[in-house]
N, CA, C and O atoms as a printed pandas DataFrame, in Angstrom:
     atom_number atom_name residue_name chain_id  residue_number  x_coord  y_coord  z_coord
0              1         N          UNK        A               1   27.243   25.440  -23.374
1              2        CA          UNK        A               1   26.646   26.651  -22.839
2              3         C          UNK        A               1   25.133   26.518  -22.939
3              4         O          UNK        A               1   24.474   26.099  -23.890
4              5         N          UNK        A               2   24.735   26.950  -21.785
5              6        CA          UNK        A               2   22.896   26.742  -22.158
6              7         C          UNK        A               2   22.130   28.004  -22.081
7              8         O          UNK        A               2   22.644   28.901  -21.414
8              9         N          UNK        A               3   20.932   28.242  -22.677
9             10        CA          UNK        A               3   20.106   29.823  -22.802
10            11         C          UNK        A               3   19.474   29.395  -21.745
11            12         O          UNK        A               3   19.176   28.208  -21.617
12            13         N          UNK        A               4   19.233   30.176  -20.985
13            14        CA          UNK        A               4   17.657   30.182  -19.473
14            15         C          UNK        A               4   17.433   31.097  -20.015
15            16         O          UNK        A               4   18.034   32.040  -20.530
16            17         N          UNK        A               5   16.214   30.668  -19.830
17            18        CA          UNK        A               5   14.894   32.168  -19.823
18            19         C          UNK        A               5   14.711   33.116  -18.896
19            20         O          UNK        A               5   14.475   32.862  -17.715
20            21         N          UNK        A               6   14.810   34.276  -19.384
21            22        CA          UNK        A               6   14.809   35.183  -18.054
22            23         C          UNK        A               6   12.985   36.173  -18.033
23            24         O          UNK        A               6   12.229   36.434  -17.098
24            25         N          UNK        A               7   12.924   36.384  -19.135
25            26        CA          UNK        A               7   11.166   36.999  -19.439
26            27         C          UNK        A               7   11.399   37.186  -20.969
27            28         O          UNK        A               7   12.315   37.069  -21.783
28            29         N          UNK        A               8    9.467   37.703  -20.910
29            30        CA          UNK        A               8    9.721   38.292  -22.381
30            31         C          UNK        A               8   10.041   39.699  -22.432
31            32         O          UNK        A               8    9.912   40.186  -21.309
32            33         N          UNK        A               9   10.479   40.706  -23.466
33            34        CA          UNK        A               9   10.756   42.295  -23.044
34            35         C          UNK        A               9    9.808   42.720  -22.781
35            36         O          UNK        A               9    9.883   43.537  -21.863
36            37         N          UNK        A              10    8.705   42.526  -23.235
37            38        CA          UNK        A              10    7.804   43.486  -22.540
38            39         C          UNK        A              10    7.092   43.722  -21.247
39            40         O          UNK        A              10    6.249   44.559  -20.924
40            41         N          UNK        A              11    7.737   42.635  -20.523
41            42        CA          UNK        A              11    7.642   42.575  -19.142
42            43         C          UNK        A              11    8.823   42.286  -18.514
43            44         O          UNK        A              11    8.589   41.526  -17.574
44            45         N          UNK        A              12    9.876   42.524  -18.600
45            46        CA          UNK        A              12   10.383   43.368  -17.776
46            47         C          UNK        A              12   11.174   44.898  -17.806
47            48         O          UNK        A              12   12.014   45.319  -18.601
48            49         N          UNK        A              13   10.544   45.555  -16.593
49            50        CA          UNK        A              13   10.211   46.804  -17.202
50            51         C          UNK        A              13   11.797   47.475  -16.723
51            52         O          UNK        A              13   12.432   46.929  -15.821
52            53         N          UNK        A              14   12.225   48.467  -17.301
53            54        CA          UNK        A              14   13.409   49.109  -16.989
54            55         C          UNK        A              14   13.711   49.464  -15.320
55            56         O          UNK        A              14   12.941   49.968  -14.503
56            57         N          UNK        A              15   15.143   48.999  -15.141
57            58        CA          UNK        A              15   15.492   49.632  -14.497
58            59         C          UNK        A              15   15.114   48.301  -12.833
59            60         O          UNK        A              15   14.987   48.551  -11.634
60            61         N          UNK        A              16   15.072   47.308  -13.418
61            62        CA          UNK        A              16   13.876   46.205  -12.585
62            63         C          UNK        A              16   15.453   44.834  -12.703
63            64         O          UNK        A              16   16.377   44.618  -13.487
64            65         N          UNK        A              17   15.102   44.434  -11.819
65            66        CA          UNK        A              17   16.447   42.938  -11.766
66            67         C          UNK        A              17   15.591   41.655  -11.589
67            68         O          UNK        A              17   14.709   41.915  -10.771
68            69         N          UNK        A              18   15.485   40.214  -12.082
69            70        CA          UNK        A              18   15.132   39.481  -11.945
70            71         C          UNK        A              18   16.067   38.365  -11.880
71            72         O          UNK        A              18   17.122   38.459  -12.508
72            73         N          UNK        A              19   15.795   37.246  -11.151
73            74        CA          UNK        A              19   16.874   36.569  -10.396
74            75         C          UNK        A              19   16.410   35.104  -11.095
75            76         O          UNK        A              19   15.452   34.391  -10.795
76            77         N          UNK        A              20   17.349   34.930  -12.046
77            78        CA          UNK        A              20   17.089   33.468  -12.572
78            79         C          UNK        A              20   17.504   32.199  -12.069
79            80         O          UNK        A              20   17.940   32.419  -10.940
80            81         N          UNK        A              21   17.613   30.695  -12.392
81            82        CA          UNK        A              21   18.510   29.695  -11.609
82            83         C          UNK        A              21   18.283   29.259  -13.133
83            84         O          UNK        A              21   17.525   29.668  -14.013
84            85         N          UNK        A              22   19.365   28.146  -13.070
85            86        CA          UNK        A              22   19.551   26.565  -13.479
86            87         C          UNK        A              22   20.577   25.612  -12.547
87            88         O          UNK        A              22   21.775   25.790  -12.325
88            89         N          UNK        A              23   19.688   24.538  -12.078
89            90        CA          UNK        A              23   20.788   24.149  -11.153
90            91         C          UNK        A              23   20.958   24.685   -9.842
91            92         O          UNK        A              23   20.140   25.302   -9.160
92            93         N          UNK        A              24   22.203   24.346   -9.571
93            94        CA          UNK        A              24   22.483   25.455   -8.345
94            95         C          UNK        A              24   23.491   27.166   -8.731
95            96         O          UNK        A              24   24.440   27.624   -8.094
96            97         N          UNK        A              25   22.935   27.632   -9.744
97            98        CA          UNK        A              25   23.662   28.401  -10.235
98            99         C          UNK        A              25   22.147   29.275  -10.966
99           100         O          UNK        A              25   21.351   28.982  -11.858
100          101         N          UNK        A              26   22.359   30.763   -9.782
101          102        CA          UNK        A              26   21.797   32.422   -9.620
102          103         C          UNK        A              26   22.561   32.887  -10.593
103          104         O          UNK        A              26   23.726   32.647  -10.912
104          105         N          UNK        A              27   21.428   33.857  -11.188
105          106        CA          UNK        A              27   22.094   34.922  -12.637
106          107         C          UNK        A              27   21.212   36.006  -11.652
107          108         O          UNK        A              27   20.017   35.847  -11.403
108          109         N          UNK        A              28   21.892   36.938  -11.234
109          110        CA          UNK        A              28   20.530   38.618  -11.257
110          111         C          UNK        A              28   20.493   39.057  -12.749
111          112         O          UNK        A              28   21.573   38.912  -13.321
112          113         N          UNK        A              29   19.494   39.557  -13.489
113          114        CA          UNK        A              29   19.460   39.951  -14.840
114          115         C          UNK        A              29   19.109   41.384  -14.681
115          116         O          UNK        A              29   17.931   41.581  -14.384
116          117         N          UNK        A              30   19.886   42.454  -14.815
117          118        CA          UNK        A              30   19.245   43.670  -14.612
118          119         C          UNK        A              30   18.828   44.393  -15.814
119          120         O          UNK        A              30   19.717   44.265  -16.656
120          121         N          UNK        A              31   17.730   45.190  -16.311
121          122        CA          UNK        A              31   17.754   46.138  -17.210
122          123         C          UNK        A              31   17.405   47.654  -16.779
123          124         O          UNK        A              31   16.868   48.208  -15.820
124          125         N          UNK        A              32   18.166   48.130  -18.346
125          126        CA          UNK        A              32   18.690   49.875  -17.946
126          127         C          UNK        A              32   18.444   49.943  -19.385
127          128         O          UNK        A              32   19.103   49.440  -20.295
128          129         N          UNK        A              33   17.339   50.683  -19.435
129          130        CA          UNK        A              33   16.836   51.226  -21.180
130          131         C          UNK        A              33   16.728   49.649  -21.716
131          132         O          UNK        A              33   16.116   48.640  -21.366
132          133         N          UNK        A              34   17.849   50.083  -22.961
133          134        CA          UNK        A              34   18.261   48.841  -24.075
134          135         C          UNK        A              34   18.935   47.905  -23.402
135          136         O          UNK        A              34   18.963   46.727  -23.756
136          137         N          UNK        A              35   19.581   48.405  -22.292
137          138        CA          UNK        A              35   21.233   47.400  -21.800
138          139         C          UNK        A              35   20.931   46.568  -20.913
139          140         O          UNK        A              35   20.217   47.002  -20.009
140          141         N          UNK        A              36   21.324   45.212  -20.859
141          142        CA          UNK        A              36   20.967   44.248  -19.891
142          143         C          UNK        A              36   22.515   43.961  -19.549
143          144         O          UNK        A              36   23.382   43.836  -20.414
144          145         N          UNK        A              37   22.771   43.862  -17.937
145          146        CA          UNK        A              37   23.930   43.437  -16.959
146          147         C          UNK        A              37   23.148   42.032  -16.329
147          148         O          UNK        A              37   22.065   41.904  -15.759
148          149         N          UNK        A              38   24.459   40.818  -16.793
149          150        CA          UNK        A              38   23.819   39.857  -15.473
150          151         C          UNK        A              38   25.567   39.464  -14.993
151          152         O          UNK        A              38   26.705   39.371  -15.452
152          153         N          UNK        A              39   24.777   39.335  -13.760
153          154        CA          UNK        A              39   25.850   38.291  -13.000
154          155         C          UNK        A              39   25.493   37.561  -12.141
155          156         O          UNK        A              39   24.287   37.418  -11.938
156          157         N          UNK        A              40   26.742   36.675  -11.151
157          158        CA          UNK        A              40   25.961   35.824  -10.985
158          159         C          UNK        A              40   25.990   35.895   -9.481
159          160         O          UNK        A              40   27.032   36.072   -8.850
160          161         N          UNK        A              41   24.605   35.725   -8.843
161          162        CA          UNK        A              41   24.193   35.964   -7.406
162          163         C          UNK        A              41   25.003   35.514   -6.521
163          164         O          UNK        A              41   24.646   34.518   -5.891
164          165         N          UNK        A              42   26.335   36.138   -6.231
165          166        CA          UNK        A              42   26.919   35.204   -5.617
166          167         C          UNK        A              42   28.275   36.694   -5.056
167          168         O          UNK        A              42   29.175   37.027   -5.826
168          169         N          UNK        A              43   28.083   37.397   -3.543
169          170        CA          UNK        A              43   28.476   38.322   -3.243
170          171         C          UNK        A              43   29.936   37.818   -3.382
171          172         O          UNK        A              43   29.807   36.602   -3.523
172          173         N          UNK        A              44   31.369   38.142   -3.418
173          174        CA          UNK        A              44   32.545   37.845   -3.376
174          175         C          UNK        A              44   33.069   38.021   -1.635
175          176         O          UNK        A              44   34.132   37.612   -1.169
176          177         N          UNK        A              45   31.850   38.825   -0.822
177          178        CA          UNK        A              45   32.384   38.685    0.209
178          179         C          UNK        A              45   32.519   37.726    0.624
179          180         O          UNK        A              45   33.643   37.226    0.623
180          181         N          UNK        A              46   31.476   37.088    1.133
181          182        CA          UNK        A              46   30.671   36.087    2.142
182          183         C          UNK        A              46   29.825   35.106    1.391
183          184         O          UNK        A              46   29.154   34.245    1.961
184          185         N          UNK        A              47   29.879   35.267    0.065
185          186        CA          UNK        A              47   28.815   34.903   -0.669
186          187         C          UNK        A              47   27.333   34.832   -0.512
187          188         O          UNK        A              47   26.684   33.812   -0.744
188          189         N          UNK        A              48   26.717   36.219   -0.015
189          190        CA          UNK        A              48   25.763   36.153   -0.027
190          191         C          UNK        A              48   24.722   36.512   -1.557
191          192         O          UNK        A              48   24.975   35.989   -2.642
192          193         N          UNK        A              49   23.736   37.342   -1.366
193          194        CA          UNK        A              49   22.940   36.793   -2.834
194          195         C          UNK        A              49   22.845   38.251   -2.904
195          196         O          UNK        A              49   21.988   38.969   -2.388
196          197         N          UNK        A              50   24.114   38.668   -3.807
197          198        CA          UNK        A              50   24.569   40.250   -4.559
198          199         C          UNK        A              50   23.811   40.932   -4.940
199          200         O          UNK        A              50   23.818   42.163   -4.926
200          201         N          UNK        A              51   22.753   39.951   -5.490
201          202        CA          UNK        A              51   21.883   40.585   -6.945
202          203         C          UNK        A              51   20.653   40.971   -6.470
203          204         O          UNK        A              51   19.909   41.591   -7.230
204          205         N          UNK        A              52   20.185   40.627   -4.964
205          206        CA          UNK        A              52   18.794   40.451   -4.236
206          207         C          UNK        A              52   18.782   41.855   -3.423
207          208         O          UNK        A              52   17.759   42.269   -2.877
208          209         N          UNK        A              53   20.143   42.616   -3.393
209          210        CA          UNK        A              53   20.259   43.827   -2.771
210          211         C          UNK        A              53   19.676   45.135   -3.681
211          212         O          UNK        A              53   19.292   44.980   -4.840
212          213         N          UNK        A              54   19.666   46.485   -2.966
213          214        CA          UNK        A              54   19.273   47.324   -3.747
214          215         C          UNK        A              54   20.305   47.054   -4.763
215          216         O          UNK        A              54   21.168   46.196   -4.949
216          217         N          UNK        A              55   19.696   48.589   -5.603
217          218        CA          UNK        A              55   21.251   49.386   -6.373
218          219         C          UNK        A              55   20.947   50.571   -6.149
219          220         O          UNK        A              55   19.764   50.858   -5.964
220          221         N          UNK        A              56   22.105   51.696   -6.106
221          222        CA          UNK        A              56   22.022   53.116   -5.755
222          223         C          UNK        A              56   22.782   53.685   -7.032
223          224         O          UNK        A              56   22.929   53.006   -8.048
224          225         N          UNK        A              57   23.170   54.752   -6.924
225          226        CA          UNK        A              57   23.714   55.356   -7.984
226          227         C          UNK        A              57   25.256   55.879   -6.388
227          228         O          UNK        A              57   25.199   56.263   -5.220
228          229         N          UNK        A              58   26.167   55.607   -7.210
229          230        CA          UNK        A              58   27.718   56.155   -6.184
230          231         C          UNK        A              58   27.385   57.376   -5.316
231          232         O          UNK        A              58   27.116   58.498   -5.746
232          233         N          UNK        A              59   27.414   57.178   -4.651
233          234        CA          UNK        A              59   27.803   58.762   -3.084
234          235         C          UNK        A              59   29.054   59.305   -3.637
235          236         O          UNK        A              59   30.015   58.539   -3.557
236          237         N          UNK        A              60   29.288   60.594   -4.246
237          238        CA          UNK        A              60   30.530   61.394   -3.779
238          239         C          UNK        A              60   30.391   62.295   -2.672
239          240         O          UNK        A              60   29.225   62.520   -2.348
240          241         N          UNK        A              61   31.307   62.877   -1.997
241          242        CA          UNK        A              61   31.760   63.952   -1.159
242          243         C          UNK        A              61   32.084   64.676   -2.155
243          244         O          UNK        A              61   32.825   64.317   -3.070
244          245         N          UNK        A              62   31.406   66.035   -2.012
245          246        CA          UNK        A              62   31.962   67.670   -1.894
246          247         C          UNK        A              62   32.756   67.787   -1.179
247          248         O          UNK        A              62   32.494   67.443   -0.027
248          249         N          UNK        A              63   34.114   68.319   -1.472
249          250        CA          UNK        A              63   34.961   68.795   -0.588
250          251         C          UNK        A              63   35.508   70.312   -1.234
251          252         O          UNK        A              63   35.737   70.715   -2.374
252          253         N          UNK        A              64   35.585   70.908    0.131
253          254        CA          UNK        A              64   36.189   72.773   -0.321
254          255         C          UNK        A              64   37.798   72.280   -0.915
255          256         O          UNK        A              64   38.151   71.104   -0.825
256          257         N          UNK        A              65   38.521   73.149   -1.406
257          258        CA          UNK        A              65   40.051   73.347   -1.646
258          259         C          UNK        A              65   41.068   72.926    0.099
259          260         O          UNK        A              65   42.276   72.708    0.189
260          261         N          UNK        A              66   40.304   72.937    0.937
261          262        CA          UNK        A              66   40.685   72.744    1.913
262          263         C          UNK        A              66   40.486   71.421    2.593
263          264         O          UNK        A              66   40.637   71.270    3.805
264          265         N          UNK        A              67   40.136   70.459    1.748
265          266        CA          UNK        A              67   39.258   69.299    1.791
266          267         C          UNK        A              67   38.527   69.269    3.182
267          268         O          UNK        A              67   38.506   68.257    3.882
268          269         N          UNK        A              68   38.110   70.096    3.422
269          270        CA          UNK        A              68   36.732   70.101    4.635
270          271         C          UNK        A              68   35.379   69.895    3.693
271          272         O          UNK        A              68   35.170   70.509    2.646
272          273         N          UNK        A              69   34.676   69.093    4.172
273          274        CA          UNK        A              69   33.197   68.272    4.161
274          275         C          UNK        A              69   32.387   69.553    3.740
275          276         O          UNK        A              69   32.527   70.489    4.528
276          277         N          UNK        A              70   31.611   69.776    2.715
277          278        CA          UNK        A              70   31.035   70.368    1.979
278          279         C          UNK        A              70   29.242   69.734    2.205
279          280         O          UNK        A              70   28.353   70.076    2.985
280          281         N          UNK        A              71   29.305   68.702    1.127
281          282        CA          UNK        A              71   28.025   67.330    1.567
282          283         C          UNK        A              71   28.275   66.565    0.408
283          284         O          UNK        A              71   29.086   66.827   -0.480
284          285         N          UNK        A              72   27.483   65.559    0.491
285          286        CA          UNK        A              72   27.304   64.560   -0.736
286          287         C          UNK        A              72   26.225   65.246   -1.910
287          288         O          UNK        A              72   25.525   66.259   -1.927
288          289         N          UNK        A              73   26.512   64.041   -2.944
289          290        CA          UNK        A              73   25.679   64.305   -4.098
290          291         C          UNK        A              73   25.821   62.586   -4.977
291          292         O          UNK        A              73   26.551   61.682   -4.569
292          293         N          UNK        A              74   25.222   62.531   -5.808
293          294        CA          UNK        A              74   24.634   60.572   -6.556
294          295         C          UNK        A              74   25.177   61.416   -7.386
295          296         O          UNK        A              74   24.773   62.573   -7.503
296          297         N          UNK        A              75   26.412   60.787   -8.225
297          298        CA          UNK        A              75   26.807   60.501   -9.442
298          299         C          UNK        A              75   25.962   59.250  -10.119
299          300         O          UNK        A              75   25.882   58.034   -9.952
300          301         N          UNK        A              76   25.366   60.279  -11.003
301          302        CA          UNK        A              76   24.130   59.377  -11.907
302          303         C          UNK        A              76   24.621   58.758  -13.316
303          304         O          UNK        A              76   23.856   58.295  -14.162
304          305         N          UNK        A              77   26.111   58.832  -13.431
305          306        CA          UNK        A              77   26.573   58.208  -14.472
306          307         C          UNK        A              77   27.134   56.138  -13.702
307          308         O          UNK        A              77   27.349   55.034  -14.203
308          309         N          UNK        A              78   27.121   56.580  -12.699
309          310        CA          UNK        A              78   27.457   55.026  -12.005
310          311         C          UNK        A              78   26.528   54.699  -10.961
311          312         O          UNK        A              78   25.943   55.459  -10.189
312          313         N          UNK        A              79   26.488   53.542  -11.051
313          314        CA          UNK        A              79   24.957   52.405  -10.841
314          315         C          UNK        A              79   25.564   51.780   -9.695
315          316         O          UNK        A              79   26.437   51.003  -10.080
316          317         N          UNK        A              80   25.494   51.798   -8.886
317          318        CA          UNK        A              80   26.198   50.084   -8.034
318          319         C          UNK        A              80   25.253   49.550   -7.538
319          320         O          UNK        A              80   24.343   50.202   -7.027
320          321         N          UNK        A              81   25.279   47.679   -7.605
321          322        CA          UNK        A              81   24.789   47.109   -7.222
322          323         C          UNK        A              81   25.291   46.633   -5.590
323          324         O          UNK        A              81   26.371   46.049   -5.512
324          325         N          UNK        A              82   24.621   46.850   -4.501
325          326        CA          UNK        A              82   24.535   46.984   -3.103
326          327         C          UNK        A              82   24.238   45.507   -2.715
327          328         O          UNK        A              82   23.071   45.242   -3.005
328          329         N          UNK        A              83   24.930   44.401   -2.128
329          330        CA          UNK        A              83   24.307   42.926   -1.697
330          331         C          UNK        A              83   24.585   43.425   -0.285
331          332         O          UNK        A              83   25.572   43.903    0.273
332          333         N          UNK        A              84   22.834   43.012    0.226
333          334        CA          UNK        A              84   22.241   42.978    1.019
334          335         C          UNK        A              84   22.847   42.352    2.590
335          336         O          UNK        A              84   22.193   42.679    3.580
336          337         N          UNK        A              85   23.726   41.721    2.733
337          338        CA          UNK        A              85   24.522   40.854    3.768
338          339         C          UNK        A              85   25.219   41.858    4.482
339          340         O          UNK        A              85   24.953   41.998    5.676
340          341         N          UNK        A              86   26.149   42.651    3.892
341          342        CA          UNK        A              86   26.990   43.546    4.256
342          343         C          UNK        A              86   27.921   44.528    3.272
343          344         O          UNK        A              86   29.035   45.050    3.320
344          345         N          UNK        A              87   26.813   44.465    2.374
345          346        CA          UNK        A              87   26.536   46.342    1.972
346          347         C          UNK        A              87   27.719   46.339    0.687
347          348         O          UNK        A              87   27.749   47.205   -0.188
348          349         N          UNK        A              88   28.708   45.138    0.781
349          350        CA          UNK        A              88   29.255   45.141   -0.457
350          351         C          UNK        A              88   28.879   45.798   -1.820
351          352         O          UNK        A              88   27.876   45.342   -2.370
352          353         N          UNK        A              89   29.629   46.924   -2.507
353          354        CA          UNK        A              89   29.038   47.372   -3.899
354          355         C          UNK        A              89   29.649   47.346   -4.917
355          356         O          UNK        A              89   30.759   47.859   -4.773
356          357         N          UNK        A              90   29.410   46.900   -6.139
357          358        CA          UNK        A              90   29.672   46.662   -7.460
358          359         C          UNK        A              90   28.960   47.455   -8.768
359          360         O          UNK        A              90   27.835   47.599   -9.248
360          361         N          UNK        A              91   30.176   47.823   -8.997
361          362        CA          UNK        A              91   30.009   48.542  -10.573
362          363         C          UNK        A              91   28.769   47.893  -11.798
363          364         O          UNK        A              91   29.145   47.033  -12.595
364          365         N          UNK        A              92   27.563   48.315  -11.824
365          366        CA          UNK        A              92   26.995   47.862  -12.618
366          367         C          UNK        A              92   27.121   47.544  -13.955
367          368         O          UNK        A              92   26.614   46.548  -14.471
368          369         N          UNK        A              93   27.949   48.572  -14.661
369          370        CA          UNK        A              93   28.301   47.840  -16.196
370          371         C          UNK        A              93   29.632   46.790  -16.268
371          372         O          UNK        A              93   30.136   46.248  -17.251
372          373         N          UNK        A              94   30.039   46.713  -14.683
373          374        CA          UNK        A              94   31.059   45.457  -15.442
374          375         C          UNK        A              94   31.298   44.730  -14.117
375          376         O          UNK        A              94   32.189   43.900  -14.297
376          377         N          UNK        A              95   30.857   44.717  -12.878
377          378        CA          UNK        A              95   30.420   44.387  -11.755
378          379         C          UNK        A              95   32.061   44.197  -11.173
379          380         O          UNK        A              95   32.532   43.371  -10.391
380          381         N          UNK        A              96   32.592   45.159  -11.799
381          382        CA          UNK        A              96   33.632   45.096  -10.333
382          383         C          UNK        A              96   33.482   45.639   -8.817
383          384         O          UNK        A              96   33.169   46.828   -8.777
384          385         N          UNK        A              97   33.646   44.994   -7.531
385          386        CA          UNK        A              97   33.658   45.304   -6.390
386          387         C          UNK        A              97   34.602   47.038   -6.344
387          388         O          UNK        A              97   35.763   47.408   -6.521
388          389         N          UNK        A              98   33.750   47.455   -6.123
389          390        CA          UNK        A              98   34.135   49.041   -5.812
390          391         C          UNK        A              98   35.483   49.478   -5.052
391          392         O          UNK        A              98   36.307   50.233   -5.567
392          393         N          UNK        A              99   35.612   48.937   -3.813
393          394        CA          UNK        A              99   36.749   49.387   -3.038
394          395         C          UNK        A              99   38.086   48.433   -3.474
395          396         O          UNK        A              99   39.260   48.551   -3.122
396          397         N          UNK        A             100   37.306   47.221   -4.583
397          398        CA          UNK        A             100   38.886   46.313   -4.880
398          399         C          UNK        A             100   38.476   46.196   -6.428
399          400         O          UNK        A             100   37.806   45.258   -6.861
400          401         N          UNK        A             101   38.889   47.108   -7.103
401          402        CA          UNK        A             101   38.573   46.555   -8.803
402          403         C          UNK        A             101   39.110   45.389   -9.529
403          404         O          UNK        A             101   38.839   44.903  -10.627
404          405         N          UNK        A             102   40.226   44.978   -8.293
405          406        CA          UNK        A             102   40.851   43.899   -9.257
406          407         C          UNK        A             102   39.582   42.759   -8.806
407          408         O          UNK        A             102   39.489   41.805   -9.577
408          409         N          UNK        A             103   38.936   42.773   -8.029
409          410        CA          UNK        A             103   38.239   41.757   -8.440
410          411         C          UNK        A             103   36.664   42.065   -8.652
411          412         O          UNK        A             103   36.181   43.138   -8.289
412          413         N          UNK        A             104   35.825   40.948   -9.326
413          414        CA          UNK        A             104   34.652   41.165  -10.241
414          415         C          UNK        A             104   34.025   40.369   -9.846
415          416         O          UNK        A             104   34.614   39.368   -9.438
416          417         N          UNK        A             105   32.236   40.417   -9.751
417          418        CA          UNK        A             105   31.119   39.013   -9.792
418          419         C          UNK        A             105   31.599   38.503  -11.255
419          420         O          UNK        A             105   32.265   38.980  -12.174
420          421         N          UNK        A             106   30.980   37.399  -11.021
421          422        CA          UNK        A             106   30.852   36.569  -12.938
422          423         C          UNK        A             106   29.956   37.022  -13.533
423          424         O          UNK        A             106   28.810   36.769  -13.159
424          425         N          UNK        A             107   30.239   37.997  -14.869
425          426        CA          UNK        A             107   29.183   38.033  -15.591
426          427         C          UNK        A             107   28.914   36.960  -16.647
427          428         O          UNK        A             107   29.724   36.172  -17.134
428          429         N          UNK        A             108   27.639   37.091  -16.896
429          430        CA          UNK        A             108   27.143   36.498  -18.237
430          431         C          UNK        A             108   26.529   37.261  -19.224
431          432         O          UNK        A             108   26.178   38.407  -18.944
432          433         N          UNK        A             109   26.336   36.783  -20.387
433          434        CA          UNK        A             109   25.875   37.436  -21.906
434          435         C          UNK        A             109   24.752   37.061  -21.650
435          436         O          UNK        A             109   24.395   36.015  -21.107
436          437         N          UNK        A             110   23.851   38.339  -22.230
437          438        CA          UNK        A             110   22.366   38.254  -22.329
438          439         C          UNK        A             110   22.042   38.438  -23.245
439          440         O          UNK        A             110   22.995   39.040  -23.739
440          441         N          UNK        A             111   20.866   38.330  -24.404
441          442        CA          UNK        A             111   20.716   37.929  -26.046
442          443         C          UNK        A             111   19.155   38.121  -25.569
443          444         O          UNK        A             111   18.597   37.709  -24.552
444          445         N          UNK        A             112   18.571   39.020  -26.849
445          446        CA          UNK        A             112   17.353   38.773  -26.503
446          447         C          UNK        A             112   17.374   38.318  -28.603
447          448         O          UNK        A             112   18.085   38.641  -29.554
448          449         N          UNK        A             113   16.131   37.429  -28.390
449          450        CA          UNK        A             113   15.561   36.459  -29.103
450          451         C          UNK        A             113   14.026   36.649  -29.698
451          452         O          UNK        A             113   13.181   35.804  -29.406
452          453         N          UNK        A             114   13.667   37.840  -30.584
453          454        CA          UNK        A             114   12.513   37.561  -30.650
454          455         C          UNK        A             114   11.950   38.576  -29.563
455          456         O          UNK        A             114   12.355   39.723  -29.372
456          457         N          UNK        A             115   11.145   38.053  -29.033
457          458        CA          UNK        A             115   10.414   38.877  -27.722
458          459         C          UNK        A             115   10.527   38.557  -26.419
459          460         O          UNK        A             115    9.863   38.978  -25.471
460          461         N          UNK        A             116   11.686   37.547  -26.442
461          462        CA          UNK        A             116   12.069   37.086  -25.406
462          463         C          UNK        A             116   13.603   37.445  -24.667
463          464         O          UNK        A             116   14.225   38.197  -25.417
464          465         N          UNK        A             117   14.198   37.196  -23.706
465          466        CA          UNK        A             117   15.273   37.530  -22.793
466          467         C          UNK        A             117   15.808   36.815  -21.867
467          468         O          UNK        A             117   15.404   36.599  -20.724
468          469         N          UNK        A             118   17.352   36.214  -22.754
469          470        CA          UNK        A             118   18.099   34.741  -22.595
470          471         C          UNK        A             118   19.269   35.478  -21.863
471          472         O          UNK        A             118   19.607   36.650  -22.029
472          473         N          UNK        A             119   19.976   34.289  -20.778
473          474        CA          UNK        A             119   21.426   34.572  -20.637
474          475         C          UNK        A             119   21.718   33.456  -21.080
475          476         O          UNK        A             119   20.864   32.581  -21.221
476          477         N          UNK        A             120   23.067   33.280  -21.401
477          478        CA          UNK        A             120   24.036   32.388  -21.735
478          479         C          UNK        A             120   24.756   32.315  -20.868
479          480         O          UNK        A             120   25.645   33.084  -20.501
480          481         N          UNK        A             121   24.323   31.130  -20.382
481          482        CA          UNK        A             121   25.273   30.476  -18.687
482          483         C          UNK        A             121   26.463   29.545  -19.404
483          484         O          UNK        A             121   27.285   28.949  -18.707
């Protein structure tokens, strides 16, 4: 298993994704407060580059008792990460693909070291 360097903490600032390599092998490294999510740049659609897309917080629908269209609203307890190709979205704390949970990007473990900020590929 090898550490890449991803920054030191104090530069990178919350809420910010940075896109590491070794090889031919993309980590996106995201941070949220304390919590760092990585996985690895690599969409499950088409394989395009997952991690290079926005992230939004989930769209729900309002719906009346009558399920007629009310409007939307961002559930701010879920994050998804959006790849840019074709809009594919994934669960930020554990990067499962949204409309298919059985399947997931690859995550990796992130370790910070000091003043610095490693994944373990």
């Amino acid at each position: 298993m090898s550490k890449i360097f991803v920054s030191k903490v104090a530069d990178f600032e919350d809420g910010k994704c940075r896109i590491v390599a070794e090889g031919d092998l993309e980590v996106g490294v995201y941070r949220r407060g304390s919590d760092y999510h990585a996985y690895e740049n690599m969409c499950l659609h088409q394989g395009g580059p997952a991690c290079e897309g926005i992230t939004m917080h989930k769209v729900e629908e309002i719906l009346r008792p009558d399920k007629t269209y009310v409007a939307q609203r961002f559930n701010m307890e879920q994050e998804h990460i959006v790849c840019p190709w074709h809009g594919y979205e994934y669960d930020m704390k554990n990067g499962e693909c949204v409309p298919d949970r059985s399947r997931k990007l690859k995550k990796f473990q992130v370790v910070t070291e000091g003043d610095s900020v490693y994944v373990l590929a």
